[in-house]
C-alpha positions as CSV (number, residue, x, y, z in Angstrom):
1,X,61.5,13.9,-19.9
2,X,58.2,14.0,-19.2
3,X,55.1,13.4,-20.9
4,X,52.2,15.7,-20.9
5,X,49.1,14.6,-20.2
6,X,46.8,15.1,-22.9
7,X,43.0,16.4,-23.0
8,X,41.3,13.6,-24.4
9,X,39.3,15.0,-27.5
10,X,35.5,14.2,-26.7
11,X,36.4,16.4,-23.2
12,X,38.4,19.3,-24.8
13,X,34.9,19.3,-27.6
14,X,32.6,18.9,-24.5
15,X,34.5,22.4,-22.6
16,X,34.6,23.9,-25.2
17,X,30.7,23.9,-26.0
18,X,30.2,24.9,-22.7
19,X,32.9,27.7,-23.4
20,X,31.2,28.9,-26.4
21,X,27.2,28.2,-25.4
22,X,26.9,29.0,-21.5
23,X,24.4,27.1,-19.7
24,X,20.8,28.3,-20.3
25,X,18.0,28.4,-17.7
26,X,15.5,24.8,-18.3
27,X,12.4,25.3,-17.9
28,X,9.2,23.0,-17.9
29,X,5.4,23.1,-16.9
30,X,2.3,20.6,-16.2
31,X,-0.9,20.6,-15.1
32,X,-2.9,18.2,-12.8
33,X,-5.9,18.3,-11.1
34,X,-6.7,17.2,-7.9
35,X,-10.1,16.0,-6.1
36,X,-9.3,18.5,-2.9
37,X,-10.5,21.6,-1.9
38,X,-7.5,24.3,-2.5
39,X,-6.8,25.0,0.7
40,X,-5.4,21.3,1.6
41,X,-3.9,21.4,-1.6
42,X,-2.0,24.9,-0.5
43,X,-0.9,23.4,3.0
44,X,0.0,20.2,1.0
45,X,2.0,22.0,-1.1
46,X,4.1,24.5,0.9
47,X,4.9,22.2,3.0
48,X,6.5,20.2,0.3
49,X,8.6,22.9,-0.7
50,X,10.2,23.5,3.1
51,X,10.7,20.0,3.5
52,X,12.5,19.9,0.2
53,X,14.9,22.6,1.4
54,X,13.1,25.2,-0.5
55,X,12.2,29.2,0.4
56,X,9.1,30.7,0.1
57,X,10.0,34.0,-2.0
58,X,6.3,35.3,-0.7
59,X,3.2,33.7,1.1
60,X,0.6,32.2,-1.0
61,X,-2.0,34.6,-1.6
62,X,-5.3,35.1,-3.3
63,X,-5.4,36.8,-7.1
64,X,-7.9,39.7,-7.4
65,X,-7.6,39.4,-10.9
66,X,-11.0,38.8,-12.3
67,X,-9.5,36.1,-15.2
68,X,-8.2,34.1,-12.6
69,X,-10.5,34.2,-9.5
70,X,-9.5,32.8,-6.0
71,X,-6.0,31.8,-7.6
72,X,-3.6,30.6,-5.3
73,X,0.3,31.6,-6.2
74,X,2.8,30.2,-4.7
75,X,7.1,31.1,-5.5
76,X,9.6,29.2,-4.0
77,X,13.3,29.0,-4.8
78,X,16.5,26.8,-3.6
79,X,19.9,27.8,-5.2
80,X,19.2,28.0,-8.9
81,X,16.0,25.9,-8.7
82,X,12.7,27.8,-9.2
83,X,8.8,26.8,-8.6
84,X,6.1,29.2,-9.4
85,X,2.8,27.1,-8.9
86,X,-0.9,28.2,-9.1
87,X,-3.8,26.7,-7.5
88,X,-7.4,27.3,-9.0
89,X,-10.5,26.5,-6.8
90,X,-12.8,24.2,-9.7
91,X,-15.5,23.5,-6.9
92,X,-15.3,23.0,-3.4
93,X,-13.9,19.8,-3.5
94,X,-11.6,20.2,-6.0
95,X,-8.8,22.4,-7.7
96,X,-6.2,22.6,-10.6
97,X,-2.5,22.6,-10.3
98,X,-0.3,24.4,-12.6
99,X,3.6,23.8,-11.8
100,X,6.2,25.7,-13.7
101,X,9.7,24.8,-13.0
102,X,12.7,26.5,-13.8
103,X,16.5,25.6,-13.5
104,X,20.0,26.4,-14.5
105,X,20.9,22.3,-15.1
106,X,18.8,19.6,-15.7
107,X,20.9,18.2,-12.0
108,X,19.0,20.9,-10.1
109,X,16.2,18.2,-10.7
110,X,16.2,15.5,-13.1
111,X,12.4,15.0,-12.7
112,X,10.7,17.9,-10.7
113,X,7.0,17.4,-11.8
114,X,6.9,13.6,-10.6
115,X,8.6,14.9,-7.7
116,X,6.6,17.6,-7.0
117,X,3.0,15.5,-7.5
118,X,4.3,12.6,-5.6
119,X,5.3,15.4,-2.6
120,X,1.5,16.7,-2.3
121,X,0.5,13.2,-2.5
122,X,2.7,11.9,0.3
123,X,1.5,15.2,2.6
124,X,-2.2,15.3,1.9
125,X,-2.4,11.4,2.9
126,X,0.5,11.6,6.0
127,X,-0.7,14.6,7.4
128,X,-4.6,14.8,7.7
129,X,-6.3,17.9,8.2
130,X,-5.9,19.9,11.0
131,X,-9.0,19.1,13.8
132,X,-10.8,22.6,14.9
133,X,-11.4,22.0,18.7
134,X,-12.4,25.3,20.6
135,X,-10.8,25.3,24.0
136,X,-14.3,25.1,26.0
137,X,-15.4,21.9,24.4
138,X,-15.9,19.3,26.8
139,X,-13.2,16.4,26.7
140,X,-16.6,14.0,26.3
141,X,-17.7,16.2,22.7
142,X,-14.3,16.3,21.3
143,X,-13.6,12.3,22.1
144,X,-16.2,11.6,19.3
145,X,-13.6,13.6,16.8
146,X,-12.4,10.3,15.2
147,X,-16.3,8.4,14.7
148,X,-17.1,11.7,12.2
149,X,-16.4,11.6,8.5
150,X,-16.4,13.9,5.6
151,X,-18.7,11.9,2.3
152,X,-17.8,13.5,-0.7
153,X,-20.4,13.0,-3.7
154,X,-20.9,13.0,-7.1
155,X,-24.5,13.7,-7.9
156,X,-25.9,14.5,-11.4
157,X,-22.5,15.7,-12.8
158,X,-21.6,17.9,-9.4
159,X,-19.8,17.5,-6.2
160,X,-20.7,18.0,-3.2
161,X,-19.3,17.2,0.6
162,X,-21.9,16.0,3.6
163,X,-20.9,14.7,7.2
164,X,-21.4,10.9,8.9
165,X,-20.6,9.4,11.7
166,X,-20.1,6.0,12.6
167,X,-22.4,3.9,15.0
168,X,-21.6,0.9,17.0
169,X,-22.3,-1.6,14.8
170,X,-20.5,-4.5,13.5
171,X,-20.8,-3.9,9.8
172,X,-18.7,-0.2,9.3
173,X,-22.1,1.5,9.2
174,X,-22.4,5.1,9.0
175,X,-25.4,7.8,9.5
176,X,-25.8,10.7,7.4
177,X,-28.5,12.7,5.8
178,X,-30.5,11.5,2.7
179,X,-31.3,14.7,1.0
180,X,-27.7,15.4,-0.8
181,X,-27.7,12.0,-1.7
182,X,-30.2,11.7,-4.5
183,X,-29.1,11.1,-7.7
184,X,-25.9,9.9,-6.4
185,X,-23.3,8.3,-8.9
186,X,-20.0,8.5,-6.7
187,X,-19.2,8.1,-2.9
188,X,-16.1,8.5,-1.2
189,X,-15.8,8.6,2.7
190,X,-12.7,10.5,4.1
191,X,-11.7,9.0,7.5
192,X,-10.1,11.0,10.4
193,X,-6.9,9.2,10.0
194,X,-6.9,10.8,6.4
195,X,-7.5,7.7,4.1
196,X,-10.1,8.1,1.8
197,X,-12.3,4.5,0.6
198,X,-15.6,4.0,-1.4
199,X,-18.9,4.3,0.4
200,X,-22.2,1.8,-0.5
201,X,-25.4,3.0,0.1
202,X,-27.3,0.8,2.2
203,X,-30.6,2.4,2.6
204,X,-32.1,5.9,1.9
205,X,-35.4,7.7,3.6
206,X,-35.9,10.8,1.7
207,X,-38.9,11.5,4.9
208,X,-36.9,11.3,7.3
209,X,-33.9,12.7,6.1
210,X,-31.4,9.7,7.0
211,X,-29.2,7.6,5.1
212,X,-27.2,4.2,6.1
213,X,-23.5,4.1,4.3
214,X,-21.6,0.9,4.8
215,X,-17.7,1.8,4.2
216,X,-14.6,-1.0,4.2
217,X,-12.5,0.1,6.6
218,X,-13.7,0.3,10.2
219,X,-13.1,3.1,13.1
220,X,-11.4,3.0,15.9
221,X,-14.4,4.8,17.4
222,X,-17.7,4.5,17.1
223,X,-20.6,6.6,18.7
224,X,-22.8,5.1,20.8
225,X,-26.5,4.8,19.9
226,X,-27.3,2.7,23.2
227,X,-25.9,5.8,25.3
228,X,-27.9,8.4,23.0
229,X,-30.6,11.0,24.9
230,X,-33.8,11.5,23.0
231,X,-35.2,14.5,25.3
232,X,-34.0,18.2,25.0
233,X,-34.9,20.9,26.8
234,X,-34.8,24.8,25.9
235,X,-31.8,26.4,26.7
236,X,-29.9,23.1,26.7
237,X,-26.2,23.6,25.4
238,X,-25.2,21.3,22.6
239,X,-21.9,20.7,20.6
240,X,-22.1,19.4,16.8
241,X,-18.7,17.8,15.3
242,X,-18.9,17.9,11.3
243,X,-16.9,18.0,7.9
244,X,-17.9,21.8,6.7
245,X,-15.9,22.6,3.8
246,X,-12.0,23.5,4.1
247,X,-12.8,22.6,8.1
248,X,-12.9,19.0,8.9
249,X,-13.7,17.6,12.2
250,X,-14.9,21.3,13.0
251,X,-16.8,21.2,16.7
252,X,-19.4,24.2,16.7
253,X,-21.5,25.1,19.9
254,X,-24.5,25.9,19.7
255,X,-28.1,25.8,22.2
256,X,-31.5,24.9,22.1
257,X,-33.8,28.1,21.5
258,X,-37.1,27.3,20.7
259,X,-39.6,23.9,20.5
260,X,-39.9,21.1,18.6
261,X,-41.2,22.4,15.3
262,X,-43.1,19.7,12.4
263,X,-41.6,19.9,8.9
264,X,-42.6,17.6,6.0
265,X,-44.9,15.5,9.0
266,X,-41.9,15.1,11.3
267,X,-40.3,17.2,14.0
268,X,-36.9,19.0,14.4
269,X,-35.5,20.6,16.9
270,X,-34.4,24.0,16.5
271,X,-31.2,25.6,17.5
272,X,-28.8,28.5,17.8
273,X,-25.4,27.3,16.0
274,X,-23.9,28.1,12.9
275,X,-24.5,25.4,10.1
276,X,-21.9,25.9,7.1
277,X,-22.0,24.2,4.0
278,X,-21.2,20.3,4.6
279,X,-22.4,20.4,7.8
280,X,-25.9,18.2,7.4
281,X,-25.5,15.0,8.6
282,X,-23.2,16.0,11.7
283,X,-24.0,14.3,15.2
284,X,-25.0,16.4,17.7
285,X,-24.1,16.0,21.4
286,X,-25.3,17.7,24.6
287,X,-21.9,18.4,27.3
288,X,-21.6,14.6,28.4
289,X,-20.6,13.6,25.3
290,X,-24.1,11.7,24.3
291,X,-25.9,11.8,21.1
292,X,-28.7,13.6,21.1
293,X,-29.5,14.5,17.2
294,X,-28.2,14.6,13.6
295,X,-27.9,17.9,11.6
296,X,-30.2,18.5,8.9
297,X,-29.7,22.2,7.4
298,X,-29.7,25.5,8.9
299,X,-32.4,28.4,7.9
300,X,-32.2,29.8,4.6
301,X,-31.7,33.8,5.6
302,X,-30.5,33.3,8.8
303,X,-27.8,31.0,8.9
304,X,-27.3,31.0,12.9
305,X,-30.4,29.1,13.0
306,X,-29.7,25.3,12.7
307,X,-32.4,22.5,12.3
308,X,-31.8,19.1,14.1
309,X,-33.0,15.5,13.2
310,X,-34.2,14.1,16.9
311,X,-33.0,10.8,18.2
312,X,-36.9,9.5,18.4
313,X,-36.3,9.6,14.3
314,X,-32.8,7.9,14.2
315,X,-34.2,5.2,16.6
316,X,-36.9,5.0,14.0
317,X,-34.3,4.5,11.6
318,X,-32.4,2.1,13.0
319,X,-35.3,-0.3,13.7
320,X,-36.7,-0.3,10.3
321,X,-33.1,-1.5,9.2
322,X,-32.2,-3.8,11.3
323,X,-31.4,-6.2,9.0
324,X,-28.4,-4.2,8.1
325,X,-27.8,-2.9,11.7
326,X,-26.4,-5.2,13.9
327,X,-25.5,-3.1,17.0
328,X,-22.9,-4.1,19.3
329,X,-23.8,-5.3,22.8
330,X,-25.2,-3.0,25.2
């Protein structure tokens, strides 16, 4: 005769809580905050969630609501696993993160919130942001791409975000503007490649607009300042590559429309182009691919008009620091 098996008793107490209780949704939320404009944190995010296998219930959008302002919303969902996560813009270079997670069993995801910070942090340093290069940019503007960087500064309690560009010297020098650089407490200097590493301020001309940056990590490109043009001619078309906000390594055409004009004791060359935000301290090229000037601002009412720092000053520059400057051979 045979035996019956037997339920052991911890199992048959185990079924029969789960008989008696069925299994309730889990739910969890955190917050973080990260140094990033939204926007990269959105991409950063989203595609997180579809390389984790999960669906987009509805795009990401904007909140008209006036208590949460220019809040990013994002639902996504995979089986019984939920994610409803809200970005809010704090400044331009930085946002908040709240996650909230739901699921019917702790398996869905034993921990989603380290999974989900350690996600964005994997895409915002594998994939860096996306390069802006109109179509009728010459090859020799958009070659220069990879010498420009985006400075992001901490300045009397606020942020801010300036362009740079490196020169061919042997120390990892860069060129930017001086005047969002006052008061400074923090630099950091995004590369193209997406890493991000401290910045030292070398030397700093509030005249002349022009600052000297020494950063750790070298380019694989520099821009020449031995191949540089220092005359410019009305009508002349030129081609600035900067970091303006939420557009990195944006290349924006623009042309020559009037003189030399003396600001402050020193000239500038003026120009039709549209300077955004960030955009000071972008090289400018003319369609050979040669420097020609560094931005300095655009007009204050009319923001097609740009104002350009001429290579006479930057050579000024240079000499009066050559003992930082070492430039390579000719």
């Amino acid at each position: 005769m045979k035996r019956e098996k037997k339920t052991p008793p911890i199992i048959g107490l185990l079924l029969g809580i789960a008989l008696l209780f069925p299994s309730r949704a889990l739910s969890s939320t955190q917050e973080k905050t990260f140094p990033l404009p939204a926007k990269s944190v959105q991409q950063a995010v989203t595609t997180w969630l579809h390389n984790t296998g999960f669906q987009l219930r509805t795009s990401a959008h904007f909140d008209s609501n006036q208590a949460a302002p220019n809040c990013i919303k994002i639902w996504a969902e995979k089986g019984t696993a939920q994610w409803y996560i809200q970005i809010r813009p704090q400044s331009a270079l930085a946002c908040h993160v709240t996650a909230d997670w739901t699921g019917s069993n702790v398996l869905d995801n034993p921990a989603p919130h380290l999974q989900l910070w350690t996600g964005i942090q994997s895409m915002i340093h594998v994939s860096p942001p996306a390069r802006h290069v109109l179509p009728e940019i010459p090859k020799t503007v958009s070659a220069h791409i990879k010498a420009t960087v985006c400075i992001h500064l901490t300045t009397a309690g606020s942020q801010k975000q300036v362009s740079g560009f490196f020169i061919g010297a042997r120390e990892n020098l860069l060129i930017s503007t001086a005047h969002d650089l006052i008061a400074l407490e923090e630099i950091t200097v995004r590369l193209s490649d997406g890493r991000e590493v401290p910045g030292q301020v070398l030397q700093l001309d509030p005249d002349i607009d022009l600052a000297l940056i020494r950063v750790e990590s070298p380019s694989s490109t520099t821009i020449s300042i031995a191949q540089s043009r220092n005359l410019l001619s009305l009508g002349d078309r030129l081609y600035t590559i900067g970091c303006p906000i939420d557009r990195e390594g944006t290349v924006t055409p623009g042309t020559v429309n009037s003189p030399p004009r003396r600001a402050g004791g020193h000239l500038l060359w003026q120009v039709k182009m549209d300077i955004l935000p960030g955009n000071s301290g972008s090289p400018v090229f003319d369609d050979r691919g040669r420097l020609v000037a560094v931005v300095k601002g655009r007009h204050r009412v009319k923001k097609s008009i740009g104002f350009l720092i001429p290579m006479e000053t930057v050579y000024d520059f240079i000499e009066a620091n050559r003992d930082y400057i070492r430039l390579n051979p000719w």
